[in-house]
Residue, then its C-alpha position, 0 to 999 in steps of 0.5 A: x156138183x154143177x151149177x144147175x144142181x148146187x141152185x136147185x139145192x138152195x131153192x128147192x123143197x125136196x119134201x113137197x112133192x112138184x107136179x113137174x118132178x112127178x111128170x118126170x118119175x113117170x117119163x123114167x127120168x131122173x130128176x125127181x126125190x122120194x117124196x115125188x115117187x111116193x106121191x105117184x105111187x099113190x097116184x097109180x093106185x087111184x088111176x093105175x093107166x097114169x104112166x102110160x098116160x104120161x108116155x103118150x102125153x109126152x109123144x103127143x108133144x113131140x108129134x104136135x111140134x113137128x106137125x106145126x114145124x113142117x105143115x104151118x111153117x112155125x119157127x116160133x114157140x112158146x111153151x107154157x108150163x115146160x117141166x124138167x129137160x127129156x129126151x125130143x125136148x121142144x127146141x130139139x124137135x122144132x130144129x130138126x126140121x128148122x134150126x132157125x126155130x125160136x123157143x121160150x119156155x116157161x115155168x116157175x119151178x126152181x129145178x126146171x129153171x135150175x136144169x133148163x138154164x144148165x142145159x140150154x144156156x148154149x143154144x141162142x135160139x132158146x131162152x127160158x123164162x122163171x114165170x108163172x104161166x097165167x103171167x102173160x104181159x110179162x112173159x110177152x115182154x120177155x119173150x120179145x128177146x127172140x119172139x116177133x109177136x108180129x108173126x105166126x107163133x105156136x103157143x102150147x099149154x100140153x098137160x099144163x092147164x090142170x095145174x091152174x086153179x079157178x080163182x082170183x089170180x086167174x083160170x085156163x079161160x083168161x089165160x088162154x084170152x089173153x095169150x090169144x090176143x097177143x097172137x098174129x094171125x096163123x097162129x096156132x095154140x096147143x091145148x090138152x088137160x087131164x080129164x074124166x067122166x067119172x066124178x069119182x076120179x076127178x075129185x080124187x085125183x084132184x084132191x091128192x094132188x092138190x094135198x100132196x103138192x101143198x095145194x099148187x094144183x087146179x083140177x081135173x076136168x071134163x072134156x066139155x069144159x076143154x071144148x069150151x076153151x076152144x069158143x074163145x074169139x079168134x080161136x078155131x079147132x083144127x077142122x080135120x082133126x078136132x078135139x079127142x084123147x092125144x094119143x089118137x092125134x096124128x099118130x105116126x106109128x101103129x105101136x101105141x102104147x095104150x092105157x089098160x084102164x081109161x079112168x083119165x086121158x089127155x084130151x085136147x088139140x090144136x087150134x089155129x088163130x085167125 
């Protein structure tokens, strides 16, 4: 047993399951328990095409990075929400076209930091940060450790912002303000979430999953309320391209991997600060 196994036994409830751990059953990894496969194969039942979804989410991540690395000259990220290691992770794409990128991630989950410490605590350009997304003025004070918040940064929030409820303790709204004013201008934010015309899927998928991961869930919403993250001061959409379902974002191959079913998709894009 290595050191990111033996923490993640002592903090992690192996019988709730995490969004972060389901994201990984249906990328194929392994880092996941019984009770998160269980939990996606009742998933799959109310919206059969979330696999592929997924597949093409995680591709959407790894295109968007590299388009923001070699086309914006970005060497700084910050990835909010980040989940368990995979394949093509952030910093590997970002430092295949820059070695001297710069990448925070951000979660809170005790198996993604457990992993992630395991597995970046050799790369000096890489710093993981045990966070709440919406905490921003403490993940700006701990990302200063590698980030110049003085210049251009690419702050992601890829399939995050449904995880984050509308209450009190805040909404992807504020969030996404007050990450915005910490940015310099030439900038860029990344933003996608699941969504759905049909209100039937938005409540049910947003129900199982807030009953199945013991409530630590937001909600499925609909591709208006998307754009309307895209009105927030300083914040413009990427004209050329807009807002649409990720997997039509710069695609760099014909052979995608389309959903059967589009009860749901990843809808978003990419925003520049100005």
């Amino acid at each position: 047993m290595n050191d990111a196994e033996a923490e993640s036994q002592d903090t992690v409830d192996t019988n709730t399951p995490s969004a972060a751990r389901m994201y990984d059953y249906l990328l194929g990894g392994h880092y996941n328990y019984p009770c998160d496969r269980d939990a996606c194969d009742q998933l799959l039942v109310t919206a059969p095409s979330t696999r592929e979804l997924a597949v093409n989410n995680r591709a959407f991540l790894e295109r968007v990075v590299r388009h923001i690395a070699q086309n914006y000259e970005i060497k700084q990220f910050l990835d909010h929400g980040s989940g368990l290691p995979t394949q093509n992770n952030v910093h590997q794409v970002a430092q295949s076209v820059d070695p001297d990128c710069k990448v925070v991630y951000i979660d809170n989950d005790p198996l993604v930091l457990g992993y992630g410490r395991a597995f970046l605590e050799e790369n000096r350009n890489v710093l993981i940060l045990p966070s709440d997304m919406r905490e921003t003025a403490k993940i700006a004070a701990g990302a200063a450790k590698i980030i110049d918040f003085r210049e251009p940064v690419a702050a992601l929030f890829v399939s995050v912002l449904h995880c984050i409820p509308d209450d009190d303790q805040g909404n992807p709204r504020r969030m996404i303000e007050d990450t915005v004013r910490l940015l310099a201008p030439g900038s860029v934010v990344v933003i996608c979430q699941l969504v759905s015309d049909d209100v039937r899927i938005r409540d049910g998928v947003t129900n199982l999953m807030r009953e199945q991961t013991g409530d630590r869930w937001g909600r499925v919403r609909t591709k208006a309320e998307v754009d309307e993250l895209f009105t927030i001061a300083r914040l413009h959409v990427e004209e050329e391209i807009g807002l649409l379902d990720v997997t039509d974002w710069r695609p760099d191959t014909e052979l995608v991997r389309r959903q059967a079913t589009e009860e749901w998709i990843e809808y978003g894009g990419l925003g520049t600060v100005r």
